[in-house]
C-alpha positions as CSV (number, residue, x, y, z in Angstrom):
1,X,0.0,0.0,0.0
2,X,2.5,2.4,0.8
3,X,4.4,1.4,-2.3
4,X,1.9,2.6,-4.2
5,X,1.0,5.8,-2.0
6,X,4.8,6.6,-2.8
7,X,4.0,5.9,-6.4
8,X,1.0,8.1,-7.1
9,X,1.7,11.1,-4.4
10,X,4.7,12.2,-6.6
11,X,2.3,12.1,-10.0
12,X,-0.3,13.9,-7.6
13,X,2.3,16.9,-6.6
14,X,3.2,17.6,-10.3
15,X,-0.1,17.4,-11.1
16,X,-1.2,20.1,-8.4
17,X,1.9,22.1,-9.2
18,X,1.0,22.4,-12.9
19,X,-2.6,23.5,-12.0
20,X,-1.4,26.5,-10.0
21,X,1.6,27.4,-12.4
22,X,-1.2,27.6,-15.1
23,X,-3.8,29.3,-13.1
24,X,-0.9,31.6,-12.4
25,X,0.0,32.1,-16.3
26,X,-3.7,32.6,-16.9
27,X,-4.4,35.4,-14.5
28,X,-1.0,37.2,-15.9
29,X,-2.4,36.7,-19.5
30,X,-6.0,38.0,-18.7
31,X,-4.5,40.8,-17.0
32,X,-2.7,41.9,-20.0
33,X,-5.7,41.8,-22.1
34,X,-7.5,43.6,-19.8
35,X,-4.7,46.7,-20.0
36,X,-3.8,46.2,-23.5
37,X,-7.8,46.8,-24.0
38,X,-7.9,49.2,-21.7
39,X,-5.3,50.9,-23.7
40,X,-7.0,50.2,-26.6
41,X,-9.7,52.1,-26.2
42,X,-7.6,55.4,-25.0
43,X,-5.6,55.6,-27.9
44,X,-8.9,55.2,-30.0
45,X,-10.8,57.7,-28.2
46,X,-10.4,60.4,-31.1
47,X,-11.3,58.3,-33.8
48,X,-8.0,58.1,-35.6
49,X,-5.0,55.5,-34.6
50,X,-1.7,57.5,-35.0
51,X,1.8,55.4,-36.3
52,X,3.0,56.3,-33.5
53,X,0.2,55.0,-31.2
54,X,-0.2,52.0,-32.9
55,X,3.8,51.3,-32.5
56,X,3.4,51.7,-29.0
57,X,0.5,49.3,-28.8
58,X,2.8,46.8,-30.6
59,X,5.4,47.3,-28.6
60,X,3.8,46.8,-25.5
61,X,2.0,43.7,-27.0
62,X,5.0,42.1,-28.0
63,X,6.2,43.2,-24.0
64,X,2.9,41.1,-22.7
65,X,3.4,38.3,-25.2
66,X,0.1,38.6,-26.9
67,X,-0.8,37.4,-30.1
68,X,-1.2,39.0,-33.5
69,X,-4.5,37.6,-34.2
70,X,-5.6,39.1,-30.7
71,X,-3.9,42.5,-31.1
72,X,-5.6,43.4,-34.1
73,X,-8.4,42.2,-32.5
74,X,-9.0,44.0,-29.7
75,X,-7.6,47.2,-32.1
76,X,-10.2,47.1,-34.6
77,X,-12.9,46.6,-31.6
78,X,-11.9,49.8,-30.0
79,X,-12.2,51.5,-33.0
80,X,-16.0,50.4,-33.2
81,X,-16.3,51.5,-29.9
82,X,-17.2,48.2,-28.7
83,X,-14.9,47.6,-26.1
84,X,-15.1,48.9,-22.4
85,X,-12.8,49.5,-19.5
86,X,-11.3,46.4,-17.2
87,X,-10.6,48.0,-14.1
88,X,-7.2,46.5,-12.5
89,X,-7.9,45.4,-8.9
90,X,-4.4,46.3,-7.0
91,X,-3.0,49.6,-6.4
92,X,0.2,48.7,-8.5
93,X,-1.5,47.7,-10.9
94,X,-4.0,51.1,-10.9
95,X,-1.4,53.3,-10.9
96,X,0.9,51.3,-14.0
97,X,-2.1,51.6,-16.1
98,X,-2.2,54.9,-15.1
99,X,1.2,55.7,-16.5
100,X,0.2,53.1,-19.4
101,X,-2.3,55.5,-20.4
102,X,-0.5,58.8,-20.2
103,X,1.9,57.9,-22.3
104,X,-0.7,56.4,-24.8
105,X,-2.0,59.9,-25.2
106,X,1.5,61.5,-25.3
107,X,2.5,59.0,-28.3
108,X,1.9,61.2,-31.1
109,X,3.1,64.4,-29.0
110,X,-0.2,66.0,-28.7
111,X,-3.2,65.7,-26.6
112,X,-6.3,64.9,-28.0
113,X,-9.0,66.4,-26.0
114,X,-11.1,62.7,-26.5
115,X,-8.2,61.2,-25.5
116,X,-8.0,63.2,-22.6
117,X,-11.6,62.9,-21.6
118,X,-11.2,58.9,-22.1
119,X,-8.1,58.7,-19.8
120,X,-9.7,61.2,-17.1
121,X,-12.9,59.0,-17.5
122,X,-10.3,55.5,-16.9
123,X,-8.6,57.5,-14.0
124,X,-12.2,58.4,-12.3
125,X,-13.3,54.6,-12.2
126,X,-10.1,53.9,-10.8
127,X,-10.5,55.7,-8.0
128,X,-7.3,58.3,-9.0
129,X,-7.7,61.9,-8.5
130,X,-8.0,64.3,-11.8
131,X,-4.9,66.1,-10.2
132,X,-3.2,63.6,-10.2
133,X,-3.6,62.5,-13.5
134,X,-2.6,66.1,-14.4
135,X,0.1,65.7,-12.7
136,X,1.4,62.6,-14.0
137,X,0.5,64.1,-17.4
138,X,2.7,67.1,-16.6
139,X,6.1,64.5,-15.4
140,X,5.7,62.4,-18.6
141,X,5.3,65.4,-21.1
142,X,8.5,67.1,-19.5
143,X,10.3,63.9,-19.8
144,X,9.0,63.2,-23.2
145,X,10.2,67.1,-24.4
146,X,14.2,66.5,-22.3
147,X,14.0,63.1,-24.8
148,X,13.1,65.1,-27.7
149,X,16.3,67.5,-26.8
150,X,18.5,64.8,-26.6
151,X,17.7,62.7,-29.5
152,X,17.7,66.2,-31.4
153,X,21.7,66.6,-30.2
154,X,22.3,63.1,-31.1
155,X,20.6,63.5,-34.8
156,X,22.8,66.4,-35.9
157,X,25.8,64.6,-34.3
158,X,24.5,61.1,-36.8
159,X,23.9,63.8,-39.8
160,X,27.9,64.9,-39.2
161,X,28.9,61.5,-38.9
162,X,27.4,60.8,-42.2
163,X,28.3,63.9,-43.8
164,X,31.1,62.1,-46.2
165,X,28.8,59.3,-46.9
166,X,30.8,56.7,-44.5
167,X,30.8,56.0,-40.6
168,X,34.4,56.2,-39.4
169,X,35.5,53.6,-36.4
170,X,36.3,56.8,-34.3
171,X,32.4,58.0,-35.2
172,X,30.8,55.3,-34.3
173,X,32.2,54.9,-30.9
174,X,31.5,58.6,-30.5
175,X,27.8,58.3,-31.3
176,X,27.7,55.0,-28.7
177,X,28.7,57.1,-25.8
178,X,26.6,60.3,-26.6
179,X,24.2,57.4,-27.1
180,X,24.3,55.8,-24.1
181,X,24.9,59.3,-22.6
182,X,21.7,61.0,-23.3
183,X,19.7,57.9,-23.1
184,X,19.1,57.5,-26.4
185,X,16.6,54.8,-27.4
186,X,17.8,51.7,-29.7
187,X,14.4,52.7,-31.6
188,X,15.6,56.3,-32.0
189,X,18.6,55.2,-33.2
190,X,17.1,52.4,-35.7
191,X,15.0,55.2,-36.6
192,X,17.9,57.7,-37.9
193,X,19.4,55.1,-39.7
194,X,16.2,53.8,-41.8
195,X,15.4,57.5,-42.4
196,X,19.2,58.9,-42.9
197,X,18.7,60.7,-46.1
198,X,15.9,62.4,-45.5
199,X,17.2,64.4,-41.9
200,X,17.3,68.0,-41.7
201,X,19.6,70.1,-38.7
202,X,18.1,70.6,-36.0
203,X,18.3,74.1,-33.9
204,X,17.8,74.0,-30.2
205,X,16.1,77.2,-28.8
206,X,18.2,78.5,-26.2
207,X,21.9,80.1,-27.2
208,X,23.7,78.0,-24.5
209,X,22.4,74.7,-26.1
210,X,23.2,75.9,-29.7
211,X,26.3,76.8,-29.2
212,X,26.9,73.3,-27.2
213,X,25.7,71.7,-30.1
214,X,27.9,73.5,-32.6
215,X,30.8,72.1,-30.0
216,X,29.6,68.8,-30.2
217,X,29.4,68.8,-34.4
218,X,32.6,70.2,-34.4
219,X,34.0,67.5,-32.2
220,X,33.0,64.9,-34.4
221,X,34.1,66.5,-37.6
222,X,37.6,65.8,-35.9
223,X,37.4,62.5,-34.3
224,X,38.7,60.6,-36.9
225,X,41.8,63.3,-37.2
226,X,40.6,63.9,-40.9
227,X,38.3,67.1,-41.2
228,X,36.2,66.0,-44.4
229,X,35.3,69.3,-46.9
230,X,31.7,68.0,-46.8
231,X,31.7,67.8,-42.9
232,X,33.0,71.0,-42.4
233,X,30.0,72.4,-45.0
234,X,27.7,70.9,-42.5
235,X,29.3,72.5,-39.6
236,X,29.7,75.6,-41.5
237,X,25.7,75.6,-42.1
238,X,24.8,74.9,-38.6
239,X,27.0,77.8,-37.4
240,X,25.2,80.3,-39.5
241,X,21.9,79.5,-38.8
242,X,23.1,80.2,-34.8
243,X,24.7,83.5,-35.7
244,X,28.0,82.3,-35.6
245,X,31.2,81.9,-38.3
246,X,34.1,80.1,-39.3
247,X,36.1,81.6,-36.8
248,X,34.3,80.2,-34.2
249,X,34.3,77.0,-36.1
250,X,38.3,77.3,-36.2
251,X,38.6,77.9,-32.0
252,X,36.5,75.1,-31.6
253,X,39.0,73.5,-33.6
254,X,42.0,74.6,-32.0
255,X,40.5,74.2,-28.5
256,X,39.5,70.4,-28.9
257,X,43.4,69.8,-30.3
258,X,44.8,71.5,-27.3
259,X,42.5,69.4,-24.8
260,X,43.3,66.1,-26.6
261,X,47.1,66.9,-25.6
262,X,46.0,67.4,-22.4
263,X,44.4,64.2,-22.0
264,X,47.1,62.3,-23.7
265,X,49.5,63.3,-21.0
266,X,47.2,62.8,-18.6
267,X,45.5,59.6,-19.8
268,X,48.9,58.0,-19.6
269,X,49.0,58.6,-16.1
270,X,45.2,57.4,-15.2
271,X,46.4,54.2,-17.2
272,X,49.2,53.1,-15.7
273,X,47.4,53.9,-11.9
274,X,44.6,52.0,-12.5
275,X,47.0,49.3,-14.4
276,X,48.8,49.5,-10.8
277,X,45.4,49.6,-9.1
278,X,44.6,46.0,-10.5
279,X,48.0,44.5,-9.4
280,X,47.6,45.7,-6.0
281,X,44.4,43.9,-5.8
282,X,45.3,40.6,-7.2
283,X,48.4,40.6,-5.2
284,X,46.6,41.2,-2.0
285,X,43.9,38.3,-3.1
286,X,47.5,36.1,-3.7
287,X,48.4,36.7,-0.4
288,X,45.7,35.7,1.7
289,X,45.5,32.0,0.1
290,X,42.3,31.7,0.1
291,X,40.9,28.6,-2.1
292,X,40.2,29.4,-5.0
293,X,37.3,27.2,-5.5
294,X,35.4,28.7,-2.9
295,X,35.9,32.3,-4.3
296,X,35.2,31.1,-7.5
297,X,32.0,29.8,-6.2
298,X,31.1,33.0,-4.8
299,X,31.6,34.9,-7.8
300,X,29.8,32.7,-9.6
301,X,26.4,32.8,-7.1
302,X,26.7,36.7,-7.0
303,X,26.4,36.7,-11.0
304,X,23.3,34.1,-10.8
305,X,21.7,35.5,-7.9
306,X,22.8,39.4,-8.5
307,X,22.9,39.6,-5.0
308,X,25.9,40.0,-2.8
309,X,27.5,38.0,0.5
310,X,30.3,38.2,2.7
311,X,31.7,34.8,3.6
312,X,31.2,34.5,7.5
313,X,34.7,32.1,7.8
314,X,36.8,35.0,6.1
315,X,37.9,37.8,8.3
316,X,36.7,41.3,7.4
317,X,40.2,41.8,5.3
318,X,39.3,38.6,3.1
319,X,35.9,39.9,2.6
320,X,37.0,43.5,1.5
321,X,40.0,41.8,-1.0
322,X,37.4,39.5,-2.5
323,X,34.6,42.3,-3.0
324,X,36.9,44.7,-4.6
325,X,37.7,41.9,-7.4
326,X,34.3,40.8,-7.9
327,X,34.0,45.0,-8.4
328,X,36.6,45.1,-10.8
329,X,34.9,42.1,-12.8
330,X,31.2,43.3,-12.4
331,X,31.0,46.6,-12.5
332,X,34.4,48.5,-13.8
333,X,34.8,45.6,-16.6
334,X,30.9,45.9,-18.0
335,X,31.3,50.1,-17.6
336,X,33.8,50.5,-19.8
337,X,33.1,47.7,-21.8
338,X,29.4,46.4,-21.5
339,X,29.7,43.4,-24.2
340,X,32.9,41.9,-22.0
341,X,31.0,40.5,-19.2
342,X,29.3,37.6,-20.8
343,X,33.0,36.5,-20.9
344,X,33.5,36.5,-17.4
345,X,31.6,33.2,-16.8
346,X,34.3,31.8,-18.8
347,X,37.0,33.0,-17.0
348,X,35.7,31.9,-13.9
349,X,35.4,28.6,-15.2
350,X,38.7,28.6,-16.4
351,X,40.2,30.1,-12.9
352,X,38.5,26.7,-11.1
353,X,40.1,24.3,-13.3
354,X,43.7,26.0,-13.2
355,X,43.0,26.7,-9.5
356,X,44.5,30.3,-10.3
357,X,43.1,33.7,-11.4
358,X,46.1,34.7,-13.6
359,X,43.7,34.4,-16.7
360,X,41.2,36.7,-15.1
361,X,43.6,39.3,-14.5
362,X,45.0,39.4,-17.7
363,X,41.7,39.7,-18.9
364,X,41.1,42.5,-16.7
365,X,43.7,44.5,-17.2
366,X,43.9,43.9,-21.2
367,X,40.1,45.5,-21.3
368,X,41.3,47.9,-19.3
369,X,43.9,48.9,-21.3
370,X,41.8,48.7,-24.8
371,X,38.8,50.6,-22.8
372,X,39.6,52.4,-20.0
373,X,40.4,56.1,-19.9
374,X,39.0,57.1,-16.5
375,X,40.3,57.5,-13.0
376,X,39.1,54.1,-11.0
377,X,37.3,54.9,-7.8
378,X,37.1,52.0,-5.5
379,X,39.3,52.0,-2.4
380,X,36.8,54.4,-0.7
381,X,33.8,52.3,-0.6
382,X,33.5,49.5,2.3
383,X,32.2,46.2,1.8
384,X,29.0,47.3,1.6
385,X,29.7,49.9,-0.4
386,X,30.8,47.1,-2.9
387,X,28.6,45.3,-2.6
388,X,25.7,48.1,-3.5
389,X,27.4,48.8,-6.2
390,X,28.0,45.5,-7.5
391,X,23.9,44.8,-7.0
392,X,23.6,47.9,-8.5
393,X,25.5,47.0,-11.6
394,X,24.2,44.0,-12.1
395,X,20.4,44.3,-11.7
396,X,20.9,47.3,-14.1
397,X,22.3,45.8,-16.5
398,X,21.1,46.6,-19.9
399,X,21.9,46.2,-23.1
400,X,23.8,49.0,-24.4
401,X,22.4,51.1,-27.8
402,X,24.6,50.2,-30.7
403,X,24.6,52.3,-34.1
404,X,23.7,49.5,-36.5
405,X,23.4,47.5,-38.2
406,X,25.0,50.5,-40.3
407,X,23.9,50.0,-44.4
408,X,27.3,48.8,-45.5
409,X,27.4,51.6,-48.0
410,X,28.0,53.6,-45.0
411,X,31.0,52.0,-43.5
């Protein structure tokens, strides 16, 4: 009897354990119906779908894992104005859709006084104040104009870039840091690039910003060290149209040549102290003998988990040593270079069969070399300072904007 109790209690558990993992799946899925409806019916309050409403609606369909068939669906349904309002029944999830619907109505950068009235109407039955969806109309339209700013810098810096018909190696790593910078979107960026031949300069409104701008064109005019006749045209046009000339263009010039001297001299001398940084801390980890398969492990289950330890066996000098590498690994090695931690694993794989971490470092220190360019800050943080940071870095983690893929007739 028990044999068999043993036998079917196993079958019964999974069984049980299926039930409430689908129930679970089920609620998620009717719950983003329910807001993808909702919003829906918001963005089809005026009649007319805008591209860039119905790219949003995709976008967060795709997000929810919906399917085509019930996309269009529920799209064509709000259009007939036969679709109604599935109030969420938690306060998260009140005030997401909330935000959800905001920046439904701010998709086409206008306001649309149905679309207003709808959302007010959505915010009433939720229970949320008209203030505050004022409010939060107020914090998303501020944010949406700061975006506009940014990917306006950014698109004069792509149309320089492209000036001479080609996208120098120098350019491109330019544009990725402004990109990531500014906070430039991968779909502003895809955008740019589908719709390269048809962008026009654009003038920011305040004389402080256009004259940062005209530094900023300048600067990448000289990147590459070759100032291109049809790049300096472009730089030349943007000037005039901000009441400025060619010899402003010129000390720009002359003022970005004298600070890349500068840096030279004093990029050597960042180098070679962080270089020395890196030693110090792998020759402080060598001397404490610790084994190397249990730091190993560590590291590893701080990657997996994203969440931070301190050994209890090792003294409080073990514990800082140990959090200052796994810094260097997961966050200085991923800032200056976010597409070199996914070979981190590798190493660490590597450092548990040699029983050493002399690959590691080398790793380390050869990204930092190729990368790096900026003072390292570390030896004032604690272990918990680390160890924020390190949590930090690695629940952040996103992946980066990149300026492609680039029409090979550009490159």
């Amino acid at each position: 009897m028990c044999d068999v109790l043993f036998e079917i209690l196993p079958n019964k558990l999974a069984a049980n354990v299926n039930f409430v993992a689908h129930k679970v799946y089920m609620e998620e899925k009717n719950r983003h119906l329910a807001t993808f409806q909702n919003l829906c019916i918001i963005a089809s309050a005026d009649g007319a779908l805008d591209y860039r409403e119905k790219n949003l609606l995709y976008e967060l369909a795709e997000s929810m894992g919906l399917e085509q068939e019930v996309i269009a669906h529920l799209i064509q349904q709000a259009k007939k104005e036969n679709l109604q309002f599935q109030l969420p029944t938690t306060e998260e999830d009140r005030l997401m859709e909330l935000k959800l619907g905001v920046l439904m109505i701010l998709a086409d950068e206008k306001i649309e006084p149905e679309e207003y009235h709808a959302c007010k109407q959505f915010a009433t039955d939720m229970g949320i104040s008209v203030q505050m969806l004022d409010e939060t109309i107020a914090y998303y339209q501020e944010r949406q104009q700061e975006q506009k700013y940014h990917v306006g810098i950014f698109q004069n810096l792509f149309m320089m870039a492209l000036a001479d018909g080609q996208i120098t190696e120098e350019e491109q790593q330019l544009l990725l840091e402004i990109a990531q910078h500014l906070g430039i979107q991968q779909s502003d960026i895809d955008r740019l690039l589908d719709h390269h031949e048809e962008l026009d300069l654009i003038i920011p409104p305040s004389e402080e910003d256009q004259y940062f701008s005209l530094k900023n064109l300048v600067y990448m005019m000289v990147v590459d060290g070759n100032i291109d006749p049809k790049e300096y045209a472009l730089c030349k046009a943007f000037a005039e149209q901000i009441g400025k000339d060619l010899q402003d263009i010129e000390a720009i010039i002359s003022e970005y040549q004298q600070m890349q001297v500068e840096r030279k001299g004093s990029a050597q001398e960042i180098e070679q102290d962080n270089i020395d940084l890196y030693l110090d801390i792998f020759n402080d980890f060598s001397s404490l003998a610790l084994p190397i398969d249990r730091v190993v492990g560590l590291m590893q289950k701080t990657l997996e988990t994203q969440k931070c330890t301190e050994e209890t066996a090792w003294n409080p000098r073990e514990n800082l040593v140990v959090s200052r590498l796994m810094w260097l690994a997961y966050v200085r090695c991923p800032m200056i270079a976010p597409q070199s931690l996914i070979m981190i694993p590798s190493f660490l794989h590597l450092a548990r069969s040699r029983e050493d971490l002399h690959d590691l470092r080398d790793f380390l220190i050869q990204n930092e070399q190729t990368f790096g360019g900026s003072a390292i800050e570390l030896f004032h943080l604690d272990v918990q300072g680390l160890h924020v940071e390190i949590e930090q870095h690695l629940k952040g983690k996103v992946d980066p904007p990149h300026v492609g893929d680039i029409p090979s007739s550009l490159m």
